[in-house]
C-alpha positions in Angstrom: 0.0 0.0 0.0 1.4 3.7 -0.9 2.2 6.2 1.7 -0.4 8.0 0.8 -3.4 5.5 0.8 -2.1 4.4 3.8 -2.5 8.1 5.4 -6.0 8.2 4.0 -7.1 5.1 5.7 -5.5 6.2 8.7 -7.6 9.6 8.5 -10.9 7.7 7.8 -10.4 5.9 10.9 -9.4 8.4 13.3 -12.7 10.8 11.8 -14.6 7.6 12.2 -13.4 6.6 15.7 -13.6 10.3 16.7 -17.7 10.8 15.1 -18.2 7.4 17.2 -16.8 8.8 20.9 -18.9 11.6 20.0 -22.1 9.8 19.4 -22.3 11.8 15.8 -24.2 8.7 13.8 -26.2 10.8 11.5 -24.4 10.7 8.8 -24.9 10.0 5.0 -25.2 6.4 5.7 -27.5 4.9 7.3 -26.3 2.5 10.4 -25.6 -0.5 8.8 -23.8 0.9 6.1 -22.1 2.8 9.0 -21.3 -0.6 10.7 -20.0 -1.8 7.6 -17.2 0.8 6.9 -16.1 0.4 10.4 -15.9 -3.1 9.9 -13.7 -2.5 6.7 -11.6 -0.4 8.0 -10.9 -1.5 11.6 -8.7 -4.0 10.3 -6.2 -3.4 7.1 -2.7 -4.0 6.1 0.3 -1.7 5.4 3.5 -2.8 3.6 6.6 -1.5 4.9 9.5 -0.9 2.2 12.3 -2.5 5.2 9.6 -4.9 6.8 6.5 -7.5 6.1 3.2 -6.1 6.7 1.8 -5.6 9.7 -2.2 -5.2 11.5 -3.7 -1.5 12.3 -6.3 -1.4 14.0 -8.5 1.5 15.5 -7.0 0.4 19.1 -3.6 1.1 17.6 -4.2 4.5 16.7 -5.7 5.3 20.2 -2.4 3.0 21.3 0.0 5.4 19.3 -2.3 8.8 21.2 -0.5 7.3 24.4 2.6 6.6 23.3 2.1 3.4 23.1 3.4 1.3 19.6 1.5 -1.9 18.9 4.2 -4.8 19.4 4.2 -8.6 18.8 2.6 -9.9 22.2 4.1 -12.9 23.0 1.3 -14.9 25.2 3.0 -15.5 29.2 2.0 -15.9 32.4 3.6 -12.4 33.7 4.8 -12.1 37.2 4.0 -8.7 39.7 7.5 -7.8 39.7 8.2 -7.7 36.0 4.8 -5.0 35.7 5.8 -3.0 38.9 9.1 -2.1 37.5 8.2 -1.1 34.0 8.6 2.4 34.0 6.3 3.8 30.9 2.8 2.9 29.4 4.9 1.5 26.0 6.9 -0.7 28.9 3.8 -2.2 30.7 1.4 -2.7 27.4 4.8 -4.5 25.7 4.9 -6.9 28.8 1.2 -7.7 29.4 -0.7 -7.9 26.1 0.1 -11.2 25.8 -1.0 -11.9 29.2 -2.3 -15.6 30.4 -2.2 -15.0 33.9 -5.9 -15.9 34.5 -8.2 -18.2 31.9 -9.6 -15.1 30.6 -6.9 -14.2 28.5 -7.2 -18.0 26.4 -10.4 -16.5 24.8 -10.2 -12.9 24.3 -10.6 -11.3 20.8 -8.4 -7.8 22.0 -6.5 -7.4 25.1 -7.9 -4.3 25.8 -5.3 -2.1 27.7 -6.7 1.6 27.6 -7.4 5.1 26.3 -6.9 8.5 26.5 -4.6 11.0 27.7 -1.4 9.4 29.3 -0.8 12.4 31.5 -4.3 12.9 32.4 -5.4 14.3 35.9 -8.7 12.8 35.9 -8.9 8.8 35.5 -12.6 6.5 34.6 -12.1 3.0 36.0 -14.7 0.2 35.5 -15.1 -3.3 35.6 -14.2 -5.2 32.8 -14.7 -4.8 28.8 -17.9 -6.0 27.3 -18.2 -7.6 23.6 -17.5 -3.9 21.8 -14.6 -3.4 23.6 -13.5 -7.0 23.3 -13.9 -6.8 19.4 -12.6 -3.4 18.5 -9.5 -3.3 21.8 -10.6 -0.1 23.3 -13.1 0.5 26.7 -16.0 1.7 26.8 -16.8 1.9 23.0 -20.6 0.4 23.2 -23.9 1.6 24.1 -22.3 2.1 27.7 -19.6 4.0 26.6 -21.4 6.5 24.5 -22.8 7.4 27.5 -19.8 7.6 29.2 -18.2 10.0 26.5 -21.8 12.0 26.6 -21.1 12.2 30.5 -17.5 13.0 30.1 -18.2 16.2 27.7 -21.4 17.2 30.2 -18.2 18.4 32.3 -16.8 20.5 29.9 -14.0 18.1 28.7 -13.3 15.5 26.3 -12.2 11.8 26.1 -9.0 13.2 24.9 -8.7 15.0 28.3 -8.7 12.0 30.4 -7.5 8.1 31.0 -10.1 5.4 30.3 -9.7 1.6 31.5 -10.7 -1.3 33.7 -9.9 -3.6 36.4 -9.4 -6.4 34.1 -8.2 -6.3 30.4 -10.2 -9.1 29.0 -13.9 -9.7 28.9 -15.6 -12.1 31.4 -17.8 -14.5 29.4 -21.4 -13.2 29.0 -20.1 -10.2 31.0 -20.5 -11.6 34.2 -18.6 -10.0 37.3 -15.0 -10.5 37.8 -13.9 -13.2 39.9 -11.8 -12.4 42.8 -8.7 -14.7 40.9 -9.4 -12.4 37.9 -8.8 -9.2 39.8 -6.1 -10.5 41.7 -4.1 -11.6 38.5 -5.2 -8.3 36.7 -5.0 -5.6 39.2 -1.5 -5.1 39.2 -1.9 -3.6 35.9 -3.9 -1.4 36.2 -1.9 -0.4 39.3 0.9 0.2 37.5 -0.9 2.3 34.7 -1.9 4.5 37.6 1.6 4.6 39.0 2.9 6.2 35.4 0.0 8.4 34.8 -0.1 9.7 38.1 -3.8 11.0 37.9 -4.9 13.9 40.8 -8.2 11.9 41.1 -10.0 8.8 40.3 -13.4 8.1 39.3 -14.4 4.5 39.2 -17.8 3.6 37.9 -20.1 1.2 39.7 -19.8 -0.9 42.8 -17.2 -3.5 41.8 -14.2 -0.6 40.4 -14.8 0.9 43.3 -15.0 -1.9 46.2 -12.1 -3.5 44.3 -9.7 -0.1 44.5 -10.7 1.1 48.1 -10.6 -2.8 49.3 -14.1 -2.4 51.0 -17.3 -4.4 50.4 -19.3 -1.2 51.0 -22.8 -0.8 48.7 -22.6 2.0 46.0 -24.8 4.1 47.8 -22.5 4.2 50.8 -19.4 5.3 48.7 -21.0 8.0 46.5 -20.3 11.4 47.6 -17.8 11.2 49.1 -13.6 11.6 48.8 -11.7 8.9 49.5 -8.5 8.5 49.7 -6.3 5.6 46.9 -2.4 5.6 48.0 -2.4 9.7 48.1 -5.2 10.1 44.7 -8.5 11.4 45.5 -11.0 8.9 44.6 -14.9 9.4 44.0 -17.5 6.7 43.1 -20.3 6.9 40.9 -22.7 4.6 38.4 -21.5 2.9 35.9 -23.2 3.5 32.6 -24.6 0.6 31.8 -26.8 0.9 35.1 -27.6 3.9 34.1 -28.9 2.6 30.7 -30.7 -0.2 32.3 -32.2 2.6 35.3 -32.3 5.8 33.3 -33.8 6.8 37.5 -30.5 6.8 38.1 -29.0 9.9 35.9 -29.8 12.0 37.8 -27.4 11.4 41.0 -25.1 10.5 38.5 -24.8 13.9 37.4 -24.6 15.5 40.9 -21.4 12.7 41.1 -19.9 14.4 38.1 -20.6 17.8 39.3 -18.9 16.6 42.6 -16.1 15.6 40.6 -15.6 18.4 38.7 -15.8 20.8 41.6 -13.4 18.5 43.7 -11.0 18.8 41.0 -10.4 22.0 39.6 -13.4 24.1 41.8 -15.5 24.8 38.6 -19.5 24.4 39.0 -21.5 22.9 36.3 
């Protein structure tokens, strides 16, 4: 493929991926059609004069936003002290996505590491991907994570403003909860990605992000509203979206979480 067809397609996909965050779908094609060019173009190959050709993907592109170049991931059972001494995202994502330190990792599509800004004061922390973010390698790109990004802007900033992931990298089946072996094996990642981006505050979204991180078995309701403290990080709980998709009730102390948020971190009111 030429250099330039190759920066085309890379164009498309970044306009596409970007018109998608934003929940912009009313295009000249109809959905399906829509579906169809992501499909085509989520996956594609580009032929290197020195070397073979190689995958891009829309998850690389949102890799390459964080620094982070797509390698060869060899698939390992990784131990804690080879993660906690890796010393930049392109480090930790070049030792873990070929991670096989729990079962989950054996039938993943996408290792899905993160996204977003990897010097970003303001960190979103679920659960676990679900089949979207399995497929395409990013979180919180479904129905859920529209929402999210719909959320994110309602505070007067962007996905490119902050850092996006989850406890665990790969989906649970039929996205059941995370096992306590699976957050155990997966944690430390996500540990160390908050190590390096060094966030001023943490949001997690629903019970189990935040139970897991604050290592209480508190109910949602009893953490909301409230600063708590993660290793020196300010950390607020809220909803996550899907909830709030399956409970639209629920919006509404969602948004007084955000507001909470927002005014805890930089003293603006929405």
């Amino acid at each position: 493929m030429k250099n330039d067809e190759y920066t085309d397609l890379k164009m498309l996909a970044t306009f596409v991926a970007q018109r998608m965050e934003m929940c912009e779908n009313e295009w000249f094609l109809n959905q399906d059609m829509l579906n169809d060019v992501v499909n085509k173009i989520s996956t594609f190959s580009i032929e290197s004069e020195e070397k073979s050709s190689k995958e891009k993907t829309l998850a690389d592109f949102a890799l390459e936003k964080q620094g982070v170049s797509k390698v060869s991931c060899v698939s390992e059972d990784i131990g804690d002290g080879s993660i906690s001494e890796k010393k930049s995202l392109q480090e930790l994502y070049d030792t873990v996505c070929g991670c096989l330190r729990c079962p989950l990792g054996e039938n993943r599509n996408k290792f899905v590491f993160g996204d977003g800004n990897p010097q970003a004061d303001i960190m979103f922390i679920g659960e676990a991907p679900g089949g979207d973010e399995d497929m395409q390698g990013l979180p919180f790109v479904g129905r859920a994570g529209k929402l999210l990004t719909r959320m994110i802007e309602a505070m007067k900033l962007s996905r490119k403003d902050v850092y996006i992931g989850n406890i665990l990298k790969c989906r649970p089946p039929g996205n059941r909860d995370p096992k306590p072996e699976e957050i155990e094996k997966c944690e430390p990642i996500l540990i160390r990605q908050i190590e390096i981006i060094k966030p001023e505050i943490i949001c997690t979204l629903g019970r189990i992000s935040g139970q897991t991180l604050l290592r209480v078995k508190s109910s949602l309701g009893s953490l909301r509203r409230k600063v708590h403290d993660y290793h020196g990080v300010k950390l607020i709980v809220t909803y996550h979206p899907a909830a709030l998709l399956r409970n639209p009730g629920f919006k509404a102390p969602a948004w007084e979480d955000l507001k909470f948020l927002r005014r805890e971190y930089d003293g603006m009111e929405l």
